[in-house]
C-alpha positions as CSV (number, residue, x, y, z in Angstrom):
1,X,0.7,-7.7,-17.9
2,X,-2.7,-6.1,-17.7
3,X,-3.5,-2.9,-18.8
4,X,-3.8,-1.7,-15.2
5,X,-0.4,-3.3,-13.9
6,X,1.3,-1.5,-17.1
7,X,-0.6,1.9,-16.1
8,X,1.3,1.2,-12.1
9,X,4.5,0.1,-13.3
10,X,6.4,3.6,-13.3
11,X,5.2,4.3,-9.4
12,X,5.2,-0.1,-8.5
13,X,7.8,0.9,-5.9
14,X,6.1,4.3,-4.7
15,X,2.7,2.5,-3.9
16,X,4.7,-0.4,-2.3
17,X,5.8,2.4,0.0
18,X,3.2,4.2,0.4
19,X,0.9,1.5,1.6
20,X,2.9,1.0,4.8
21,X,2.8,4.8,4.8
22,X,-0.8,5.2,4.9
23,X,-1.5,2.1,7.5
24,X,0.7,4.4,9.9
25,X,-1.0,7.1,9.8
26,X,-4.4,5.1,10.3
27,X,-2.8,4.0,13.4
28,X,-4.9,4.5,16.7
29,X,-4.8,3.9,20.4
30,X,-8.3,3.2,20.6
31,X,-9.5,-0.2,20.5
32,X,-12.5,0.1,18.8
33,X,-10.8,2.8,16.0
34,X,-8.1,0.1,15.6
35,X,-10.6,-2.9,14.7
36,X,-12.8,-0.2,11.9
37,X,-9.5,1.0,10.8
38,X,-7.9,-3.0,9.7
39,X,-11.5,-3.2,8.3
40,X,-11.2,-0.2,6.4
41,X,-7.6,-1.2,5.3
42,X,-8.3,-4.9,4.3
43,X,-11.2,-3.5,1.8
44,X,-9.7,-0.9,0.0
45,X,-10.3,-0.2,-3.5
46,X,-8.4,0.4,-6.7
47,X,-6.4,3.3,-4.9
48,X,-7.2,5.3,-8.3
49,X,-6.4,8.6,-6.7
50,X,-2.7,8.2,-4.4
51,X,-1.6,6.3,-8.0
52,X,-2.6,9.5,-9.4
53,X,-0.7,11.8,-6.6
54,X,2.1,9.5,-7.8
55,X,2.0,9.6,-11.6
56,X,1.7,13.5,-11.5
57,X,4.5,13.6,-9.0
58,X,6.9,11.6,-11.1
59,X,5.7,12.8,-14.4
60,X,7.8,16.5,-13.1
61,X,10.6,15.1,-10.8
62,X,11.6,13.1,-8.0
63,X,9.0,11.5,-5.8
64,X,9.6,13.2,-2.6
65,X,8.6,12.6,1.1
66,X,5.7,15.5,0.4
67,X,4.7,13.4,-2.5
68,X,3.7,10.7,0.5
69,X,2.0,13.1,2.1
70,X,-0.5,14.2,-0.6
71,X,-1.2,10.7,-1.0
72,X,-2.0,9.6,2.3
73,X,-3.9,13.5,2.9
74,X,-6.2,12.4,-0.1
75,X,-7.2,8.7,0.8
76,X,-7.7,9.8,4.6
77,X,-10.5,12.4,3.4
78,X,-11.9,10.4,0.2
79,X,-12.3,7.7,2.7
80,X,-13.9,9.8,5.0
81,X,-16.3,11.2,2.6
82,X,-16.9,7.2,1.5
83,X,-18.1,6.4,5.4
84,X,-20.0,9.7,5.6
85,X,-21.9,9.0,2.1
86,X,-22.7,5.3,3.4
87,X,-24.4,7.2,6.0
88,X,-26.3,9.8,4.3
89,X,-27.3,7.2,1.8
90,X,-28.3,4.4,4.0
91,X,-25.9,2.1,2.2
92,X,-25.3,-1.0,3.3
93,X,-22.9,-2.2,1.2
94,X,-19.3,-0.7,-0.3
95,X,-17.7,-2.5,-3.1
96,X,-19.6,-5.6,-1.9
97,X,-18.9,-6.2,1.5
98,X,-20.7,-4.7,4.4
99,X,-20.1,-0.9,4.7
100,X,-19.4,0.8,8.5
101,X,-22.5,2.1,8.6
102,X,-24.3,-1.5,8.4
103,X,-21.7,-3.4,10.7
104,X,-21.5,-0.9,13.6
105,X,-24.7,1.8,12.9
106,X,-24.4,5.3,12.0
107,X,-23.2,6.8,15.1
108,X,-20.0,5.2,14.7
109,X,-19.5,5.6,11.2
110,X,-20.0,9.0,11.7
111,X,-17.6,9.6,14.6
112,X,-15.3,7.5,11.8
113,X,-15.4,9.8,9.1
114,X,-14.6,12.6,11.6
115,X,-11.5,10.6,12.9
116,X,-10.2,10.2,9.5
117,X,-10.6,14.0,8.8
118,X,-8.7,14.8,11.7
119,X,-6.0,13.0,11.0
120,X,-5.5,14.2,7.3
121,X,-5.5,17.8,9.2
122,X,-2.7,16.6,11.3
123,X,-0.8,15.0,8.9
124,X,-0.4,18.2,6.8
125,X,0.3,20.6,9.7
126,X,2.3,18.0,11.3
127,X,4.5,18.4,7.6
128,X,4.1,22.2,7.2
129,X,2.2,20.8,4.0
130,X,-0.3,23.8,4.4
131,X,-0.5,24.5,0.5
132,X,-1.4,20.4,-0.4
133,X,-4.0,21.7,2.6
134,X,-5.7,24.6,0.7
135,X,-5.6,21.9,-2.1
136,X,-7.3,19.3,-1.0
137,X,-9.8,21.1,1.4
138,X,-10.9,23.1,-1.7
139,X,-11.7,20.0,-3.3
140,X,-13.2,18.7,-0.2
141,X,-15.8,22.1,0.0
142,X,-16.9,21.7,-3.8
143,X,-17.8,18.4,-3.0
144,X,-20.2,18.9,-0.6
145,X,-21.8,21.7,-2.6
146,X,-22.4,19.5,-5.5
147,X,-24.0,16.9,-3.1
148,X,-26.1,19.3,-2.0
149,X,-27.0,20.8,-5.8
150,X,-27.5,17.3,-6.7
151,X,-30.1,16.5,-3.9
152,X,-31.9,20.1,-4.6
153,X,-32.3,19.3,-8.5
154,X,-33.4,15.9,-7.6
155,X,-36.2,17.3,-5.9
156,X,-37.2,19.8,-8.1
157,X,-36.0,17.9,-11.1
158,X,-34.9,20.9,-13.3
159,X,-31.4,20.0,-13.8
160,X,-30.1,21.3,-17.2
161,X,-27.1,20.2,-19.0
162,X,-24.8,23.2,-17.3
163,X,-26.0,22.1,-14.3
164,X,-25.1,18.4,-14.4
165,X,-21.9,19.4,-15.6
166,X,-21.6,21.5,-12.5
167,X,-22.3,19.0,-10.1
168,X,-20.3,16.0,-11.6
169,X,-16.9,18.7,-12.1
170,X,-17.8,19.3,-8.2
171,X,-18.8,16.0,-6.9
172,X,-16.3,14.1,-9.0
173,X,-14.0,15.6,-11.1
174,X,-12.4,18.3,-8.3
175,X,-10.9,15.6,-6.1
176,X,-9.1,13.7,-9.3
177,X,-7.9,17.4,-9.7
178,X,-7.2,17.5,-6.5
179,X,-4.9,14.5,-6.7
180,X,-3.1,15.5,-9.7
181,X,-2.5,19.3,-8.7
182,X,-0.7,17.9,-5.2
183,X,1.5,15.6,-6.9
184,X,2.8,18.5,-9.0
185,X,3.3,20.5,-6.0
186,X,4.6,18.0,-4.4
187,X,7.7,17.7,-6.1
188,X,7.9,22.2,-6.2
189,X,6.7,22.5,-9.6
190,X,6.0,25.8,-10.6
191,X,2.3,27.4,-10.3
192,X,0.9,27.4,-14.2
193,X,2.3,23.6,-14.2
194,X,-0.1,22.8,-11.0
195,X,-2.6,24.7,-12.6
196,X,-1.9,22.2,-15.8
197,X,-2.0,19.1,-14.1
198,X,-5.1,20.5,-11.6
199,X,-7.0,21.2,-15.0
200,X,-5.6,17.9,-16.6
201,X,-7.5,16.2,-13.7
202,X,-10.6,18.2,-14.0
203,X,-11.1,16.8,-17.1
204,X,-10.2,13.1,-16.4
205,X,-12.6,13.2,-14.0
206,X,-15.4,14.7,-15.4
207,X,-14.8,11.8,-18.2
208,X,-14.4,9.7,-15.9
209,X,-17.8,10.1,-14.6
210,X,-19.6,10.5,-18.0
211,X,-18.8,6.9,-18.3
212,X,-20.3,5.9,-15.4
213,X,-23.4,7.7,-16.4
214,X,-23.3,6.0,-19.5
215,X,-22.9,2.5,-18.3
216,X,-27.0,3.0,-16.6
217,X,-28.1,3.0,-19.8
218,X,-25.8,0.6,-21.4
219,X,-25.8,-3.5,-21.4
220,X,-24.5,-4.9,-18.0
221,X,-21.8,-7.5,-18.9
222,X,-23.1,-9.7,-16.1
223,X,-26.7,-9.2,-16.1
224,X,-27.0,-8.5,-19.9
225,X,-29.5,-5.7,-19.8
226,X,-28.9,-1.9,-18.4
227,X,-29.3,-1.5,-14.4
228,X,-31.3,1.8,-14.7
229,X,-29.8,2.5,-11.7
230,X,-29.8,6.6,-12.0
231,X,-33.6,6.7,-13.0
232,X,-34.4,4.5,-10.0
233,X,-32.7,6.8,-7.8
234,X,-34.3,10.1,-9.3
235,X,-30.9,10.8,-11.0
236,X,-30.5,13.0,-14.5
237,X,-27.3,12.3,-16.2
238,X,-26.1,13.6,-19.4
239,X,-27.6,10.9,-21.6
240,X,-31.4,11.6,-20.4
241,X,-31.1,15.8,-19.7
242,X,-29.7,15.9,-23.4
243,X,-32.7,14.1,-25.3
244,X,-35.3,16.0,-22.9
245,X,-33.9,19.0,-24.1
246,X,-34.5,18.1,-27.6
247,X,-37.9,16.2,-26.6
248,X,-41.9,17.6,-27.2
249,X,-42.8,18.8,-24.1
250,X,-45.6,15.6,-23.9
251,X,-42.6,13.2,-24.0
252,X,-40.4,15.3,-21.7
253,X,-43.3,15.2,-19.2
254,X,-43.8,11.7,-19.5
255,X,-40.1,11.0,-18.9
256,X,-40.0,13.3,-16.1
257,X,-43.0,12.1,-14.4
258,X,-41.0,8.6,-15.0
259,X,-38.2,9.4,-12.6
260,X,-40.5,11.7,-10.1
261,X,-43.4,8.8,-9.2
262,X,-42.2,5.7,-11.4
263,X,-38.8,5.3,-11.4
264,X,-39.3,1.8,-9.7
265,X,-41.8,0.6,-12.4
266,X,-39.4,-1.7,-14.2
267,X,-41.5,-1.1,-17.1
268,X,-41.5,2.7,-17.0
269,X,-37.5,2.5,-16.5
270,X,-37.0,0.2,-19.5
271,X,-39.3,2.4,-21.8
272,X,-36.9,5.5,-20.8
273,X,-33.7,3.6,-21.3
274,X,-34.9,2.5,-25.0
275,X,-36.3,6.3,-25.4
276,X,-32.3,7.7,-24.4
277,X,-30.7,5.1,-26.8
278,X,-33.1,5.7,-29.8
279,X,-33.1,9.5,-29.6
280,X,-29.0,9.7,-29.4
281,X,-28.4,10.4,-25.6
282,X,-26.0,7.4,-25.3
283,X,-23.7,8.8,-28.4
284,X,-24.0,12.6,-27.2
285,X,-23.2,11.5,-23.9
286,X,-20.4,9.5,-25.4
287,X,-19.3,12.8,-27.9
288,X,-18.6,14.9,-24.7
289,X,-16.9,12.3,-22.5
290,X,-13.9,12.1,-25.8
291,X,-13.8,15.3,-25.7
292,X,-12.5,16.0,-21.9
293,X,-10.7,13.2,-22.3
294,X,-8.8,14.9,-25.5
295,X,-8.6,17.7,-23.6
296,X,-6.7,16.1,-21.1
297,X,-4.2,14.5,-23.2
298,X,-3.5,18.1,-24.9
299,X,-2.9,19.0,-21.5
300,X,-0.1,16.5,-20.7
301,X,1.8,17.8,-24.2
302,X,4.2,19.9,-22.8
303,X,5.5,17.5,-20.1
304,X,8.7,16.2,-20.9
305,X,8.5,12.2,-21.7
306,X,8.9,9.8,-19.7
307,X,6.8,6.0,-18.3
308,X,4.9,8.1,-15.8
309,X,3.7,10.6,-18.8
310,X,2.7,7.6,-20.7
311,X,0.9,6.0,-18.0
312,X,-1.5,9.2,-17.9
313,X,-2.0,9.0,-21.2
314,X,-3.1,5.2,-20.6
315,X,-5.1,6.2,-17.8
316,X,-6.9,8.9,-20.0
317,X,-7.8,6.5,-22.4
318,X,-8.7,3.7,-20.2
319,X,-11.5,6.0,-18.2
320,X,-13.1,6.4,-21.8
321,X,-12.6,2.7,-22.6
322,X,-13.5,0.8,-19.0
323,X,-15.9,-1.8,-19.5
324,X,-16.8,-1.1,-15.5
C-alpha cells in the first residue's frame, strides 16, 4: 500500500461518498456549465483538502452529513479560486492539461469561478451550515489579501522574513486551517478543540508550503537541476530573503537586481540558486519548515487515538518529506 493509500484508509469509505456528493452539487442546467463542470471533475487533483475535512472530522467523532458539507463547501471555492488564479496569471495549463482559461478564454473562466462560489453559498445556507460559512469565507478573505501583499512586495521587492511568513500563512496555510477547523465543527466539537485543529492546520500548511519553496532551489528529480521557478517569476521565498538578510549590501543588491531585471538570465538564476545553497538558505528554510511541522504534531497530542489521528500524523510528516 503506498504511503498515500495508508494516509486515506480511515476515511476510504467517506471519500467514496463524498465524490458522488460533490458531482451533485456541481450539477447544472446549463449546457455550457455542464460540459466545464465534467471537465473540471475528470481533472481533479489529490483532493488534499476534503481528505483533510474528513480526517479532522473522524479524528473527534462520527462523520456526519455536515462533515459532507464542509467538504464539498471547501473544494467548490478552492476550485474557484484555481479558475480565477489561471486567469489572473495567464496560465495555460493546471496539473498538465489545458486549464479553463486556455480552452474557453477568460470571460468564461471567470463567469466559472463565480458559478462555483455561488453554489458553495447555497450549499451552506441551503444546510443552515452558517458557522462552516464564517469558516471558510474567512479563509477565503485572507487569501486574497495575501495575493495582493504578494503582488505589492513583488514590485517593490522589500519582502522581509515576517512578511513572507504573512503571505504564505494567508495565501496557503489559512485554507488547510480552514479544512481542518470544519471537520472539527463538523462533528459539534467544542470551540478550543476547533481552535486546535484550525491552528494544527495553520501550521501544516505553512510547512506545507516551505517545501514547495524549497524544491526551486533544490534538484528536480526529472530534470536533475533546480527549476528556479520563484526567481523567474520575481518571487522571494524563505530560502533567498533569509541569506539576503545576512548578505553585504553589494551582494544583496546584486541578488536583488537578479530577480528585478534578470530573473530570466539562466545564468544570473543559476548563480543565485548556488549563492542560497552555499550561504545556508536551503537548511534555514528547511530548520523552520520541522519546526511547524512539530508544532503540529504537539497539537494533535491530546486527541484521543485512533487510524484517523495517525493518518495526520502521516500527513504531517509526509508534507516535510514529499519528494514533489
Amino acid at each position: 500500500m503506498s504511503r498515500s493509500a495508508r494516509i486515506k484508509a480511515p476515511i476510504r469509505a467517506e471519500m467514496e461518498k463524498f465524490e458522488e456528493v460533490f458531482k451533485e452539487s456541481m450539477k447544472s442546467s446549463t449546457a455550457l456549465l455542464d460540459v466545464v463542470m465534467n471537465y473540471i471533475l475528470r481533472r481533479k487533483g489529490k483532493q488534499m483538502r476534503p481528505m483533510l475535512v474528513f480526517l479532522s472530522a473522524k479524528a473527534l467523532g462520527p462523520v456526519t452529513e455536515v462533515t459532507y458539507v464542509a467538504a464539498s463547501l471547501i473544494e467548490l471555492l478552492h476550485t474557484a479560486t484555481l479558475v480565477h488564479d489561471d486567469v489572473v496569471d495567464d496560465a495555460h495549463e493546471r496539473r498538465g492539461f489545458l486549464s479553463l482559461h486556455a480552452l474557453w478564454q477568460a470571460k468564461v473562466a471567470v463567469l466559472v469561478g463565480d458559478y462555483l462560489l455561488a453554489q458553495g453559498l447555497l450549499l451552506s445556507v441551503k444546510h443552515e451550515a452558517f458557522e462552516l460559512l464564517r469558516i471558510v469565507s474567512t479563509a477565503v478573505r485572507e487569501m486574497s489579501e495575501g495575493e495582493l501583499l504578494q503582488i505589492e512586495k513583488a514590485r517593490r521587492l522589500d519582502i522581509t522574513e515576517e512578511v513572507y511568513f504573512d503571505i504564505i500563512r494567508k495565501k496557503t496555510a489559512t485554507l488547510i486551517a480552514a479544512c481542518t477547523a470544519s471537520g472539527a465543527q463538523s462533528v459539534g466539537a467544542d470551540a478550543p478543540t476547533i481552535e486546535r485543529m484550525r491552528a494544527f492546520g495553520e501550521h501544516l500548511g505553512i510547512a506545507f508550503q516551505i517545501r514547495d519553496d524549497i524544491f526551486d532551489y533544490q534538484k528536480a528529480s526529472l530534470i536533475g537541476k533546480p527549476t528556479g521557478n520563484d526567481i523567474k517569476e520575481q518571487k522571494m521565498t524563505l530560502p533567498l530573503i533569509h541569506v539576503l538578510q545576512k548578505a553585504p549590501k553589494s551582494e544583496r543588491d546584486h541578488f536583488i537586481n537578479t530577480v528585478r531585471r534578470h530573473n530570466q538570465d539562466s545564468r544570473r538564476v543559476a548563480e543565485a540558486i548556488a549563492y542560497v545553497a552555499t550561504k545556508g538558505g536551503i537548511d534555514y528554510a528547511t530548520l523552520r519548515m520541522n519546526e511547524h511541522r512539530d508544532r503540529a504534531l504537539e497539537l494533535l497530542g491530546p486527541l484521543p487515538e485512533s487510524p484517523a489521528k495517525q493518518s495526520l500524523i502521516e500527513l504531517a510528516h509526509f508534507v516535510v518529506e514529499r519528494e514533489k
